[in-house]
C-alpha positions, 0 to 999 in steps of 0.5 A: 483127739486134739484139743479145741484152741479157743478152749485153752484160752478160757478163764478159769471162773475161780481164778477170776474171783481170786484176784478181784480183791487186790484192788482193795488192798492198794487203796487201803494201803495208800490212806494208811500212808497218807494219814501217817504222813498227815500225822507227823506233818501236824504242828505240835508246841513240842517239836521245837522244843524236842529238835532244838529248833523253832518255826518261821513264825516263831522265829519271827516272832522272837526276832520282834520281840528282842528288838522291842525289849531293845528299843524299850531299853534304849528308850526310843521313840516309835516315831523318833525317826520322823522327829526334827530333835530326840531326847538324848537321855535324863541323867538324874534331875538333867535333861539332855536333847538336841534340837536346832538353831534358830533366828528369833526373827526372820524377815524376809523382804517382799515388794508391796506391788509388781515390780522390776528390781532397778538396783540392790546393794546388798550380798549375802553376809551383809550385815544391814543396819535398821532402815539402811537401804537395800533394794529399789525397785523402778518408780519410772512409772509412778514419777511420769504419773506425779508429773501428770498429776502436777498439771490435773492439780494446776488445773483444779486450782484454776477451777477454784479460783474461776469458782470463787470469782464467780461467787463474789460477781453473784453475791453483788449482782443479788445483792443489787436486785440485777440476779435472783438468789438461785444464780448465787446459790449455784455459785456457792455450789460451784465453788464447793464443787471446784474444792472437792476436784483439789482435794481428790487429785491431791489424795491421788498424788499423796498415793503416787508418792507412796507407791514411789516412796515403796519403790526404796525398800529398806531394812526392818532390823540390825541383822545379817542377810541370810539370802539374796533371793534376786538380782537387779533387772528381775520382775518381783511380785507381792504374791506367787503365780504357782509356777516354779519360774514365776516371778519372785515374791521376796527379795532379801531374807535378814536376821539378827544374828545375835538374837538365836534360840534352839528349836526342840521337838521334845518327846511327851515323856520328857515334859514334866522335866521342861518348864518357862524360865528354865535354866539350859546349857546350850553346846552347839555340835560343830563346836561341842567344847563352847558353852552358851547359857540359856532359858526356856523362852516358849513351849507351843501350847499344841503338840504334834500327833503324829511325833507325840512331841511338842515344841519348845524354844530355848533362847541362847544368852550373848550368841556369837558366830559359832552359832550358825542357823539351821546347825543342831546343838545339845541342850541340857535342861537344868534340873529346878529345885 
């Protein structure tokens, strides 16, 4: 008898339960892999030590560390690359910084009113002399109204005399009983009246001769011009308008050139060092082998919080023409006894 095809494809019921537990085995396999990787993958303060290596923090942190000891040792300033002169060093009881020159004093030229420039005789490395004349400006206009206050000034003298004829012809009139006291008080009054309209066109033509007396504009100082800030036929104005093509607000920029100091922003650390009246040795740094004396004329009475400097100006002694504004120079301060 031939057996039943559909009966060789049963399961056997005892095999089946065999492998029910192989799925078990898999997953338990898979966290025992998974907590050893977790365990060597975990951070210890020793692994650098025993690889001989170290992590990217700490090799940051180290790299931070070494340049820190270095900026100390130098003895840098955290905001030294913001600062306008850094300290150089303190040798012993002398202070070495650099700093910038400076004029004393510098002017620049600006017109009283809006103006065209009619003329201007100067170029830049002129020297001027004090009230040398530089720039006119056009007074055209100030001219035609003084010729029109010449006729309003005839005309309120020819009231005062109108005025005072008719003062004297009341005083007679009243004085013969023919008028009654008013009309010589109104006379009085006229003539007072016709004194006053003199005096105010001269105050006008007082300040016409003014406006064209601005229109010559002349140097303040002894100097040098440092900058010719226009040229003739250009609009000129007391006050700027915003605009970068605005009209100019000053024409000339002078300074006397042998009147110089060294503007230091000097470090906090250094001010116990710097005193007013302080004896310098000023080197300027195009020509580091010429030698100027100077003192401390002024230290600022507010520093800068952000550059933890304050500003100190040393005044230069017998400048000359190696000393050129805006170039920097080395002081030395000069240690007091």
């Amino acid at each position: 008898m031939s057996q039943d095809p559909l009966e060789s494809l049963r399961i056997d019921p005892n095999r089946r339960g065999r492998a029910g537990g192989t799925p078990w085995m898999i997953g338990f396999g898979v966290l025992a892999i998974t907590a050893v990787v977790a365990f060597l993958a975990y951070p210890r303060a020793s692994d650098g030590i025993r690889s001989g290596l170290k992590s990217g923090r700490e090799a940051a942190t180290a790299k931070a560390d070494r340049e820190l000891a270095a900026r100390s040792k130098a003895g840098t300033n955290a905001a030294a690359p913001h600062a306008a002169a850094a300290p150089g060093r303190a040798e012993g009881g002398t202070l070495t910084v650099t700093g910038y020159i400076v004029a004393h004093e510098r002017i620049e030229l600006s017109p009283r009113f809006m103006g065209v420039v009619r003329w201007i005789g100067v170029h830049k490395g002129d020297m001027v002399t004090n009230g040398q004349v530089v720039v006119k400006l056009d007074d055209s206009e100030y001219v035609a109204r003084l010729a029109e206050n010449d006729g309003q000034l005839a005309v309120a003298r020819v009231a005062v005399d109108r005025a005072r004829t008719d003062l004297h012809r009341a005083e007679g009139l009243v004085a013969s009983k023919v008028e009654m006291q008013k009309m010589l008080d109104d006379a009085r009054l006229s003539l007072s009246a016709a004194d006053a309209g003199v005096k105010q066109v001269e105050g006008a033509r007082r300040l016409l001769e003014t406006w064209i007396d601005w229109c010559t504009i002349k140097s303040p100082i002894d100097g040098v011009v440092l900058d010719r800030l226009v040229d003739a036929n250009e609009l000129v104005t007391p006050q700027t308008f915003g605009g970068a093509r605005g009209p100019s607000p000053s024409l000339l920029a002078i300074a006397d050139l042998k009147d110089l100091q060294i503007e230091i922003d000097l470090d906090e650390r250094y001010l116990a060092k710097v005193s007013i009246g302080q004896k310098c040795v000023v080197s300027p740094e195009a020509y580091p082998d010429r030698k100027y004396e100077g003192e401390v004329a002024e230290i600022a009475p507010e520093a800068n919080r952000q550059k933890g400097t304050l500003q100190v100006k040393v005044q230069v002694s017998k400048a000359d023409r190696y000393l050129t504004p805006e170039l920097s120079a080395k002081v030395d301060f000069i240690a007091t006894k």
